[in-house]
C-alpha positions in Angstrom: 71.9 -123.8 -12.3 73.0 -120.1 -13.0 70.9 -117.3 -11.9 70.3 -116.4 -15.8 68.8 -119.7 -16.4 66.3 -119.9 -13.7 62.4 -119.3 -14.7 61.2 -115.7 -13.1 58.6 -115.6 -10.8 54.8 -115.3 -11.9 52.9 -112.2 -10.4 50.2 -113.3 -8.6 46.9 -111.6 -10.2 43.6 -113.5 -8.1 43.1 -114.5 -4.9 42.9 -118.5 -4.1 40.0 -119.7 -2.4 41.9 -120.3 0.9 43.6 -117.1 1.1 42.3 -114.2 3.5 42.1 -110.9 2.7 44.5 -108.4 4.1 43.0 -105.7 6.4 45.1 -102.3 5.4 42.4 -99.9 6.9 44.0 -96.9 8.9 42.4 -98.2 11.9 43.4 -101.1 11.7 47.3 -100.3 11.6 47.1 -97.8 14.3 45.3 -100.7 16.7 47.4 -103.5 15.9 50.1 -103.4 19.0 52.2 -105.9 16.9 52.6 -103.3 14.2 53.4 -100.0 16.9 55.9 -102.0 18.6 58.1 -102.5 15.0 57.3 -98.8 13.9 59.2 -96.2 14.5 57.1 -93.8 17.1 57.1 -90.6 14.3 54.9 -93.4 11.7 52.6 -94.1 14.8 52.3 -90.1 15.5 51.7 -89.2 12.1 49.1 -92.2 11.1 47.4 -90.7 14.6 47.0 -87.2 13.0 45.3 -88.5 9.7 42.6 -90.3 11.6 42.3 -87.1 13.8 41.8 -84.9 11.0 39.7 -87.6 9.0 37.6 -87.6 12.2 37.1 -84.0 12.6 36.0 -83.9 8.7 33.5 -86.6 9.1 31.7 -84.5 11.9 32.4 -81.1 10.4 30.2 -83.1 7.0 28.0 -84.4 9.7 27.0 -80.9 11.0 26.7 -79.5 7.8 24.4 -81.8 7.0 22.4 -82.2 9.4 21.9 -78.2 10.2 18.6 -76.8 8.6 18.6 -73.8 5.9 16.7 -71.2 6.7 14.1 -69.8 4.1 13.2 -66.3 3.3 10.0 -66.5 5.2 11.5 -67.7 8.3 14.4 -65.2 7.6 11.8 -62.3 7.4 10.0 -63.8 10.9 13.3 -63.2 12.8 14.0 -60.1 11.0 10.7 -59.1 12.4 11.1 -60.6 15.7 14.4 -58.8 15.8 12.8 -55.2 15.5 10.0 -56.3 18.0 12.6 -56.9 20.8 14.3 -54.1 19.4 11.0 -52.0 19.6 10.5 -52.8 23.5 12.0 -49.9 25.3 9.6 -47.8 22.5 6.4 -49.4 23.2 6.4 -48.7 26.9 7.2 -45.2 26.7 4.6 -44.9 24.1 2.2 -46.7 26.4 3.2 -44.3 29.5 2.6 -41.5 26.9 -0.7 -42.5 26.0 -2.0 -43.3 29.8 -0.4 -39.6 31.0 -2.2 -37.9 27.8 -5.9 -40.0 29.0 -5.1 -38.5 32.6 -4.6 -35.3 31.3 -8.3 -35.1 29.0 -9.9 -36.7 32.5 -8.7 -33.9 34.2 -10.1 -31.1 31.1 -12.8 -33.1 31.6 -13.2 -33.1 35.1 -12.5 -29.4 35.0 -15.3 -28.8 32.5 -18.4 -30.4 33.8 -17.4 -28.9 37.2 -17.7 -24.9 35.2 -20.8 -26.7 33.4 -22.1 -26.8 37.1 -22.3 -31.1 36.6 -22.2 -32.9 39.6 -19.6 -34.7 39.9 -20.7 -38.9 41.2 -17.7 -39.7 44.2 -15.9 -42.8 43.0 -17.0 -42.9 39.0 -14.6 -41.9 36.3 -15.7 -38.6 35.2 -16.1 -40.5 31.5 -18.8 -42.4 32.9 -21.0 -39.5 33.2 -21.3 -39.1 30.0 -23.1 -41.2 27.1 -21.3 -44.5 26.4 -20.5 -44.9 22.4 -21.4 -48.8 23.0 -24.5 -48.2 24.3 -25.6 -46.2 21.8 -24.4 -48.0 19.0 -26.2 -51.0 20.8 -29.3 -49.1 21.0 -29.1 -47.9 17.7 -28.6 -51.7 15.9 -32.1 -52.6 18.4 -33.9 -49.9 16.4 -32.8 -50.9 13.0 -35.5 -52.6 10.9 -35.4 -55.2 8.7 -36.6 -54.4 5.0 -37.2 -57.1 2.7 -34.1 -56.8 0.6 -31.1 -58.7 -0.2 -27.6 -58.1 -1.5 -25.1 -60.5 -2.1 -21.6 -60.6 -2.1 -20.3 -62.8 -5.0 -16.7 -64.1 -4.0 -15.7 -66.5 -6.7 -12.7 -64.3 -8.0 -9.9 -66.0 -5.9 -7.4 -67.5 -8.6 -8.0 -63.7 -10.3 -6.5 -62.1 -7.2 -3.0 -61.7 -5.3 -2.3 -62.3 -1.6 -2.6 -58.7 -1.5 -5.5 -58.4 -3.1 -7.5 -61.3 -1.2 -6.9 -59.6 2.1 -8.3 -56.3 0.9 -11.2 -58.3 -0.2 -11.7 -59.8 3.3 -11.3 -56.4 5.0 -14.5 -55.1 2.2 -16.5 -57.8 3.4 -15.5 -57.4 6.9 -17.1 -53.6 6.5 -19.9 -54.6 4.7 -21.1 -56.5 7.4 -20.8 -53.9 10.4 -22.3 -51.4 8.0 -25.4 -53.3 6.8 -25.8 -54.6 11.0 -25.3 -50.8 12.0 -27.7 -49.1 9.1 -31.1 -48.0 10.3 -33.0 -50.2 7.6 -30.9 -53.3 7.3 -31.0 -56.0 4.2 -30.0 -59.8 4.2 -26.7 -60.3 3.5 -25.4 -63.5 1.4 -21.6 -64.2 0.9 -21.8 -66.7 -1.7 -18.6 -68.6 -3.6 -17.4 -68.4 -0.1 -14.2 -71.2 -0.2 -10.9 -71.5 -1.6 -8.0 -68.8 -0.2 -10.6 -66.4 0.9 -12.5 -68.8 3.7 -8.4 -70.0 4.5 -7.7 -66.5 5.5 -10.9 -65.8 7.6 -10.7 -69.5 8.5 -6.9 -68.6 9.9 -5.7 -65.3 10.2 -9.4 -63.7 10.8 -9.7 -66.5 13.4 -13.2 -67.4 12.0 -14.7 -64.6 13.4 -17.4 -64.3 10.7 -18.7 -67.4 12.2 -20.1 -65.1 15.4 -22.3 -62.8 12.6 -26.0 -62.2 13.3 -28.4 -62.1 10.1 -25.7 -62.8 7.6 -25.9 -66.2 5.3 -22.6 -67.7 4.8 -22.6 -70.2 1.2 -20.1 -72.1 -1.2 -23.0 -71.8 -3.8 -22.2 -69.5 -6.5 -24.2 -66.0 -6.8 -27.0 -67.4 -9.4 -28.2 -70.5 -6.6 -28.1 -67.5 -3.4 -30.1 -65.2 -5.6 -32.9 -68.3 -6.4 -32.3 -69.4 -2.8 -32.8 -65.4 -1.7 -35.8 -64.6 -3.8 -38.1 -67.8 -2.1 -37.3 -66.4 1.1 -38.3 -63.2 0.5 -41.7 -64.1 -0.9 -42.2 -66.6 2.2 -42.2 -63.5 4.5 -46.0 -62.7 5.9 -45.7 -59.5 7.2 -42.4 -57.1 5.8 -41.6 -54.1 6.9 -41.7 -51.6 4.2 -40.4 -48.3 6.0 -37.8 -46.2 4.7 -37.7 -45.9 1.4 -40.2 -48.1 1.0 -43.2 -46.4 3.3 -45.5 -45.3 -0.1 -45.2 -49.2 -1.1 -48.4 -51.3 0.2 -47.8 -54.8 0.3 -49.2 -56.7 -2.0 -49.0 -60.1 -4.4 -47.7 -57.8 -7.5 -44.9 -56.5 -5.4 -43.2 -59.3 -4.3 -43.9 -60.5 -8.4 -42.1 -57.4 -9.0 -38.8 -58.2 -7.3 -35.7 -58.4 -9.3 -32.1 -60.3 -9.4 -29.7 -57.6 -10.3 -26.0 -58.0 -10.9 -24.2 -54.5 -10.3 -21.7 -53.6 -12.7 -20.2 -50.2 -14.0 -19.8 -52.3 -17.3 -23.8 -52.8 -17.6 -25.6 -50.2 -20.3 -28.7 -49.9 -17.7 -28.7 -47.5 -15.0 -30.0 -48.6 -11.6 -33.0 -45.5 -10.5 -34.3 -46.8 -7.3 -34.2 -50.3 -5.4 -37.1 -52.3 -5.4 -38.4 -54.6 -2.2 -38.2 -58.0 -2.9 -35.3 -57.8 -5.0 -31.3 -59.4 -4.8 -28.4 -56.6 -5.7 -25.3 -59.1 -6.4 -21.5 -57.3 -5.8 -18.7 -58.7 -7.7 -16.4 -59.5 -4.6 -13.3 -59.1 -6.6 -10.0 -56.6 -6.0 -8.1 -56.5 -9.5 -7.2 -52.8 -9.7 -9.1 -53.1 -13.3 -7.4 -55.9 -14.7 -10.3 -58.0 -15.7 -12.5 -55.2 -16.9 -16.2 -56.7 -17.5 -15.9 -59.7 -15.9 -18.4 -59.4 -13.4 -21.1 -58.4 -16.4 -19.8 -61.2 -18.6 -20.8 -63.4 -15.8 -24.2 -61.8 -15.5 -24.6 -62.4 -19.0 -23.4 -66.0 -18.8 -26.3 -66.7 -16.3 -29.1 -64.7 -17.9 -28.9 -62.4 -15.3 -30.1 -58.8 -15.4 -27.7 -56.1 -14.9 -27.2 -52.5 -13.9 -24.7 -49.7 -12.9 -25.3 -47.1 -9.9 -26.1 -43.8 -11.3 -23.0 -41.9 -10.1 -22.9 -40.1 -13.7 -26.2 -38.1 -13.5 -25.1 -37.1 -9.7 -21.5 -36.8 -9.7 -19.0 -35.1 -11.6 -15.7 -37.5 -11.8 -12.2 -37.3 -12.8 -11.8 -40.4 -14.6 -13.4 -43.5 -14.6 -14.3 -44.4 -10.9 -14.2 -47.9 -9.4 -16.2 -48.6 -6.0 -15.2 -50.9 -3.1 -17.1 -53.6 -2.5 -18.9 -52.0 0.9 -19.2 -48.5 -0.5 -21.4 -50.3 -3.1 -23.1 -51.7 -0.7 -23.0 -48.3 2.3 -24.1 -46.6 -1.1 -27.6 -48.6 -1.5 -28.1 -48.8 2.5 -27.9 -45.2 2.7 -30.6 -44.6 -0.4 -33.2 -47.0 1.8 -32.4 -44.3 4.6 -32.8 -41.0 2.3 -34.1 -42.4 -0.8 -31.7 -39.2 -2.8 -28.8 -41.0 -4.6 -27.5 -37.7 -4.2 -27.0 -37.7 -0.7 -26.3 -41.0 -0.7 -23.3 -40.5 -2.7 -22.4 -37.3 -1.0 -21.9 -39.1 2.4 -20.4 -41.7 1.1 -17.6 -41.2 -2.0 -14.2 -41.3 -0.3 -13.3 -37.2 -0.4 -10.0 -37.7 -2.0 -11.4 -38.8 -4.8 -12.2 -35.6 -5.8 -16.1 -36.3 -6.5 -18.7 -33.5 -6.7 -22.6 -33.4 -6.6 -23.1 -32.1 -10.1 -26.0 -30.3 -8.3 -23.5 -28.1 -6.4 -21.4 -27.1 -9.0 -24.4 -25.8 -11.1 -24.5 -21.8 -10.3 -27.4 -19.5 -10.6 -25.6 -18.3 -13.8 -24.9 -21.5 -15.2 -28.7 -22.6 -14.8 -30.2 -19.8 -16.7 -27.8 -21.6 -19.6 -29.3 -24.5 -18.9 -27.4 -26.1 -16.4 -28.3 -30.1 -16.7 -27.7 -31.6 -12.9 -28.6 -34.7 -14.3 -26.6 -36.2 -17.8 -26.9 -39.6 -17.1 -24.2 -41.8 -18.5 -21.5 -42.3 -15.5 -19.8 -45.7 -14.6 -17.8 -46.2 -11.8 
């Protein structure tokens, strides 16, 4: 039969059951000795360098993906530690500084008892002649007496605040404490609404040191359940200690009846005269720079509450409208149960750069024979 007249070949499209597969993997050429000995020795060398280099991109995909990217916090850490290490050489001069300049006021020191005609003690540091500021302070905090009066602190502001702002807050309430423990007529402190970000951060970064405070009530019940809670204490107490402000009071059934709840706000139309024993002040705890203006009086109002403003108008002549921290509030009222003169109080209290004055010192001689009025009324803060 001619070549023209033959049938062509079918191409074979499946697989039969019986056949094998054919291994064609890389691998498996450059293993297969059968195969190297028929192949030139270039093919072998070059089928050698693409699993090489397929190799080295498997682990170069590997190491990418298995290396962990770094965040901007963590980024920031080592920043930081960075300029600590950095910093090292810096902090131990400073340190040598600071030990030559103690050496040098030991030895003024030294030099001016010994003119004073002091006698020097042979083997104590010339500093422990004199009065130790712990001991007094000590002293002082043993001589303070309780008066039957409570403020709280009312902390349920935290999704109103930033990071920023929350840790402001904690450093307010921090300094409310160590006033009211180091004022010479002390009140019972409540922190109330105390959970959420706030008791994290003294929880964590504050290392729960307000767990070590004396005389202080620590509560996740809101301000309205402290004040109740507050009030029955203060009636259960036999024998108070009105001094202070409070000598003239006698003790008696009508004035513990005549104790108050008061929510302090500069948004409230009443003006706060005088405190009364047996009565709860409530401070917003909040740190908003005035974004959420009346919020702590609409919350008074909410609850029924009664409310009042400090009477920094009729003492103090202001710039604009002036906001209080949280423990000048409170350093405010604790001074006023020492001196019982808002005046003063105010006086020794207003931060200075505020630019604050006592309305009674800027009335002159002249301006009083005009009819110089010390006391407008009408002031918020």
């Amino acid at each position: 039969m001619e070549a023209e007249e033959r049938p062509s070949k079918l191409q074979k499209t499946e697989h039969e059951a019986g056949d094998s597969p054919v291994d064609v993997s890389i691998s498996k050429v450059v293993q297969d000795p059968s195969n190297n000995d028929d192949k030139p020795k270039s093919d072998a060398k070059s089928e050698g360098c693409i699993q090489a280099a397929i190799g080295t991109a498997i682990g170069a995909a590997l190491d990418q993906t298995q290396q962990p990217t770094l965040s901007k916090n963590q980024l920031k850490k080592l920043a930081k530690q960075r300029r600590w290490e950095d910093q090292r050489e810096r902090r131990k001069e400073y340190r040598k500084e600071k030990l030559q300049k103690k050496r040098e006021r030991s030895k003024a020191l030294k030099a001016e008892l010994q003119a004073s005609g002091v006698a020097l003690i042979p083997g104590v540091h010339v500093e422990g002649i004199l009065p130790n500021k712990n001991k007094i302070r000590r002293e002082a905090r043993a001589r303070a007496v309780n008066v039957p009066l409570t403020f709280i602190i009312d902390c349920n502001f935290d999704e109103l605040m930033h990071d920023t702002e929350l840790k402001s807050l904690s450093s307010q309430i921090t300094r409310s404490y160590s006033d009211n423990a180091k004022a010479a007529y002390r009140a019972s402190l409540v922190i109330a609404s105390f959970h959420g970000k706030l008791k994290e951060r003294f929880d964590t970064v504050l290392s729960k040191n307000h767990e070590n405070w004396i005389g202080v009530k620590i509560t996740q019940d809101d301000f309205a359940a402290a004040a109740e809670s507050s009030q029955r204490r203060m009636h259960d107490i036999r024998h108070p200690n009105l001094n202070g402000a409070f000598a003239e009071k006698s003790e008696s059934e009508t004035l513990k009846e005549e104790g108050e709840v008061v929510y302090l706000t500069s948004d409230s139309p009443n003006t706060l005269t005088e405190l009364k024993p047996y009565s709860t002040y409530i401070i917003g705890g909040i740190v908003d720079k005035n974004r959420h203006k009346g919020i702590c009086y609409q919350r008074a109002m909410d609850k029924g509450m009664k409310t009042a403003k400090l009477p920094i108008g009729d003492y103090m002549q202001m710039a604009s409208r002036f906001v209080l921290a949280t423990n000048h509030v409170m350093e405010i009222m604790l001074k006023w149960l020492e001196l019982k003169d808002w005046g003063k109080a105010f006086s020794q209290v207003m931060p200075k750069r505020k630019g604050g004055r006592l309305k009674s010192e800027m009335c002159t001689p002249a301006s009083s024979e005009a009819g110089c009025d010390t006391h407008p009324g009408g002031g918020e803060y």
